[in-house]
N, C-alpha and C positions, 0 to 999 in steps of 0.2 A: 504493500500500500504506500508505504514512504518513496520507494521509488519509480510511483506511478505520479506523485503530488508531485516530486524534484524534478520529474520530465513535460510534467505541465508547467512550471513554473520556469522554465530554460527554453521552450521552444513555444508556450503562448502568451506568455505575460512578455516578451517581450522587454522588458527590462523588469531592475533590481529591485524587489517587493523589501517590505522589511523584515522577514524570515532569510531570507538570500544577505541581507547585508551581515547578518553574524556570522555568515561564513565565510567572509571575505577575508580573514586572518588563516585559514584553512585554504584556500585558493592562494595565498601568497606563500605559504609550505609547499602545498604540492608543486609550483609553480621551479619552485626553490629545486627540489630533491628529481624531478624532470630533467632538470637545465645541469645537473649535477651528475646525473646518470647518464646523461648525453657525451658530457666532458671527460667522461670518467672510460666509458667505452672505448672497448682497444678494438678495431673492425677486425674480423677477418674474413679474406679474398679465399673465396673458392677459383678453381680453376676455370669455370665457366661463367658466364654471364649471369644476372641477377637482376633480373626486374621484381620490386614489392610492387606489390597492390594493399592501400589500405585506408586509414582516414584519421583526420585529427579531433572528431568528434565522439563520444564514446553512442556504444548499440551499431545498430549494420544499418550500411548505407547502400550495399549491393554488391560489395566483397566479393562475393563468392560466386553469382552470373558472370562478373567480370573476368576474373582468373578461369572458369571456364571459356571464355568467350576467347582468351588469349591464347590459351591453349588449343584451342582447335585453327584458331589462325597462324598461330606459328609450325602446328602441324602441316597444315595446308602449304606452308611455304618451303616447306623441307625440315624445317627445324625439328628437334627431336627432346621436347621440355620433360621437366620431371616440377614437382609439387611440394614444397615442404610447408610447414603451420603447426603454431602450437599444441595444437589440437583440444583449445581449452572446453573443460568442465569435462574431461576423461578423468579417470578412474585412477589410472599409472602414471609414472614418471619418466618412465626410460624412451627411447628414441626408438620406433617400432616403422616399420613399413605397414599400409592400411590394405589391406583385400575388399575385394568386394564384397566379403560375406564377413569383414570384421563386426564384433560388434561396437554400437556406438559407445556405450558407456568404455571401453576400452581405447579408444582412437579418436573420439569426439563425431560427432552429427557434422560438422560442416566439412570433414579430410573425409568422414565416408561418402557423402553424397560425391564430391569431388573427384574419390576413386572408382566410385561407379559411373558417372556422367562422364570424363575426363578420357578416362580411357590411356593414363600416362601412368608413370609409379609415382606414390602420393608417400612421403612419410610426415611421422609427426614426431618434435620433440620441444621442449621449453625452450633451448637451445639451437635456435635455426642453423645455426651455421654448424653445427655437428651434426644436425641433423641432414642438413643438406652434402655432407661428407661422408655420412652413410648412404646417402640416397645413390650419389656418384658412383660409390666403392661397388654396389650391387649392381648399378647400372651404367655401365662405364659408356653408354651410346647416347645417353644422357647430354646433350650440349648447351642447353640452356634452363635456367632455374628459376620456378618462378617461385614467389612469396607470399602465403596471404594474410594477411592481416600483421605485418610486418615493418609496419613504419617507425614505430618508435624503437623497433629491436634494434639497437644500432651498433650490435655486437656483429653484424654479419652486413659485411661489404656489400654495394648492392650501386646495378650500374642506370637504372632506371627506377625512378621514384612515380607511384602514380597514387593520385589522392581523392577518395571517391566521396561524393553529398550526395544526398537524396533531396528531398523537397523541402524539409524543414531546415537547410542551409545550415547555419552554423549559430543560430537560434539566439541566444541573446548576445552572444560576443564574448564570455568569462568564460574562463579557467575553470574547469572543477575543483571542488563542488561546486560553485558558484552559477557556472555555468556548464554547458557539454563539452568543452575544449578540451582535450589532452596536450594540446601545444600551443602556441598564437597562432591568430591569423597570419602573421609575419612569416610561418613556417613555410607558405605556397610559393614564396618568394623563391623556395631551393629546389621544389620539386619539380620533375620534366613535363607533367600535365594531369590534369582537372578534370573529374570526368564526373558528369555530371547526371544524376540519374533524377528526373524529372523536376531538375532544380530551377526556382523560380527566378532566380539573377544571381548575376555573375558577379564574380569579384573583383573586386580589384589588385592584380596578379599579374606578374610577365608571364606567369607559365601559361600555354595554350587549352582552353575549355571545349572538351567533348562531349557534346550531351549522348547520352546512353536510354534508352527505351526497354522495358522487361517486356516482352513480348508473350504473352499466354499460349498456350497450347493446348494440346486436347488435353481432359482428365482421362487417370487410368485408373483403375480400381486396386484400390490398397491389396488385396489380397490375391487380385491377379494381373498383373501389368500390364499381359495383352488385352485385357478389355477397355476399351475407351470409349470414351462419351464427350460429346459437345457441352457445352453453356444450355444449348437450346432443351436440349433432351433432360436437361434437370427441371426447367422450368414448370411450376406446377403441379408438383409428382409432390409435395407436399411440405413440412415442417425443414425447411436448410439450416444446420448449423455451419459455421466458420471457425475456424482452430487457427490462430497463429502464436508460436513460439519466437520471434525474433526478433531481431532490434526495432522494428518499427511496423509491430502488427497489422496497425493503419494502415500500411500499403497493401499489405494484404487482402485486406478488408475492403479500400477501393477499390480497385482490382476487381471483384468479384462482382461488386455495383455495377462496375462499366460495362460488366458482360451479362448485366440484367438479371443479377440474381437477387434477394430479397434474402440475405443471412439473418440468424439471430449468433452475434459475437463474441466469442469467446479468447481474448487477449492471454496466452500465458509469458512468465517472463524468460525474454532470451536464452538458448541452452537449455530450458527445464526439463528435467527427469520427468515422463510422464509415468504414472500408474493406472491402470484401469479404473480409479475412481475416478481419476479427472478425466476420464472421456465419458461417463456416465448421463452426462447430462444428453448426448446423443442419441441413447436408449429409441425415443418416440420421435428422430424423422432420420436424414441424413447428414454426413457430418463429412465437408471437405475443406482441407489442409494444404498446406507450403510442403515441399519434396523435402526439406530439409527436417520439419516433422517428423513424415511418413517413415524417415529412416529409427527413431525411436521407438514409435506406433504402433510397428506391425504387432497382431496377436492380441493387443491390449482390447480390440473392439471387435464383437459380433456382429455389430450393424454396419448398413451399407457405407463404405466408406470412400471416397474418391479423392485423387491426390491433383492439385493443378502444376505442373511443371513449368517455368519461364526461361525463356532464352534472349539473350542479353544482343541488343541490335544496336549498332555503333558505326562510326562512318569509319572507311578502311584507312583514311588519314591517322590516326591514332597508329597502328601498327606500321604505317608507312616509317613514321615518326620514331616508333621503337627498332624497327630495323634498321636504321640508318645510326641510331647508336649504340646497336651492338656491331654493327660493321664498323664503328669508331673504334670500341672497345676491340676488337681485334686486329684491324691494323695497328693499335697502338706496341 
């Protein structure tokens, strides 16, 4: 509940209420031990290339469409990526490679969806840059690396910076707590490009702004993949529920409006461990979810359950952009 009020009070109030301003000694710590942790980080160079994807805002801004989206473009072009990420709100600690048939609680919800959709080898560990040196050692064909949710990791060398908003931008403008910020706005100043996922204005930034579109797909049914169904063929059919676990449920949720559906919504928070009581309330209609869910979900629900998958649609300027500096990075 607490951090449902602090994300209304950062992204609609719009500025500093007077509960936000006793935190502001709290925003000038974190602020502190950020900028300290930055300075303090020794990098280290993998042998291959290193493009992060991630954001300076905390919750998900589309992370993870993206880094798939990158990965099948760079496949496309010959490249041959692998995946590393911390693989937060797993179980373990150690540096694991993800399967397809890992479980989430062991490897995290967004390295699994990743290693099933991606089709690349995904590992996870706290430690990207050791992780991404197991990743190589097993896959020595591996020429390019990507990173996700990696921007503040500044223990691990990295030759392309990209920084992902959603719509609610960068909300009131503080630091946390105060605000959603993990770093300043001054940060876009250093990264190579902005991408923008249905964000409503730009910044003011040298780096170059990509707007990015999540594009829907068919639904497939939780419990059997190959069945699929339209938007159209839900309509009607009776009581819809909506399920989103992730950083900004909301999208989810409209999303589902656009395609004319009529949910009753059920917001959980980011990462949550589901248990079959929390899908209970599905019982009396149907209940459909984000892919990154379904990958916790299965089992947990008898009733009809349908998953929506999105795919992340970007103009090929963005990869134009990153191949021209890893072809930097290699001649150098």
């Amino acid at each position: 509940m607490f951090a449902r009020w602090l994300q209304r009070q950062w992204f609609e109030q719009r500025r500093l209420t007077p509960a936000l301003w006793l935190l502001l000694p709290l925003a000038g710590l974190y602020g502190f031990l950020s900028a300290l942790n930055r300075r303090l980080a020794k990098p280290v160079r993998l042998p291959v290339p290193v493009i992060v994807v991630g954001n300076i805002i905390v919750g998900g801004a589309g992370k993870t469409p993206l880094t798939l989206w990158l990965a099948q473009q760079l496949k496309a072009r010959g490249w041959r990526p692998g995946i590393v990420s911390r693989g937060y709100g797993r179980s373990g600690e150690g540096i694991v490679s993800v399967s397809a048939d890992a479980s989430p609680e062991a490897v995290g919800d967004e390295p699994l969806l990743l290693a099933r959709r991606s089709g690349v080898p995904v590992w996870v560990g706290r430690q990207r840059a050791a992780a991404g040196e197991a990743l190589l050692a097993a896959n020595p064909e591996v020429n390019v690396v990507l990173c996700d949710d990696g921007l503040q990791h500044y223990a691990l060398g990295r030759d392309v910076e990209l920084v992902v908003f959603d719509a609610r931008g960068a909300g009131n403008g503080w630091r946390l707590p105060v605000g959603p910020l993990r770093e300043p706005l001054a940060r876009l100043a250093t990264v190579d490009a902005i991408i923008g996922n249905n964000l409503k204005s730009r910044f003011a930034a040298s780096a170059p702004t990509f707007d990015m579109a999540l594009q829907p797909s068919s639904f497939y049914r939780l419990d059997d993949p190959q069945q699929t169904c339209s938007a159209e063929s839900l309509r009607g059919r009776g009581r819809l529920h909506a399920l989103a676990g992730i950083g900004n449920p909301g999208r989810f949720f409209q999303t589902l409006e656009s395609l004319g559906l009529n949910c009753e919504n059920h917001p959980f928070p980011d990462h949550h461990r589901y248990s079959a009581a929390d899908l209970a309330f599905a019982s009396d209609g149907i209940l459909l979810m984000t892919e990154k869910d379904a990958v916790k979900c299965a089992g947990l629900t008898a009733g009809e359950t349908w998953v929506l998958p999105v795919e992340a649609v970007l103009s090929p300027a963005l990869i134009d952009l990153i191949l021209e500096k890893l072809r930097g990075r290699q001649a150098a």
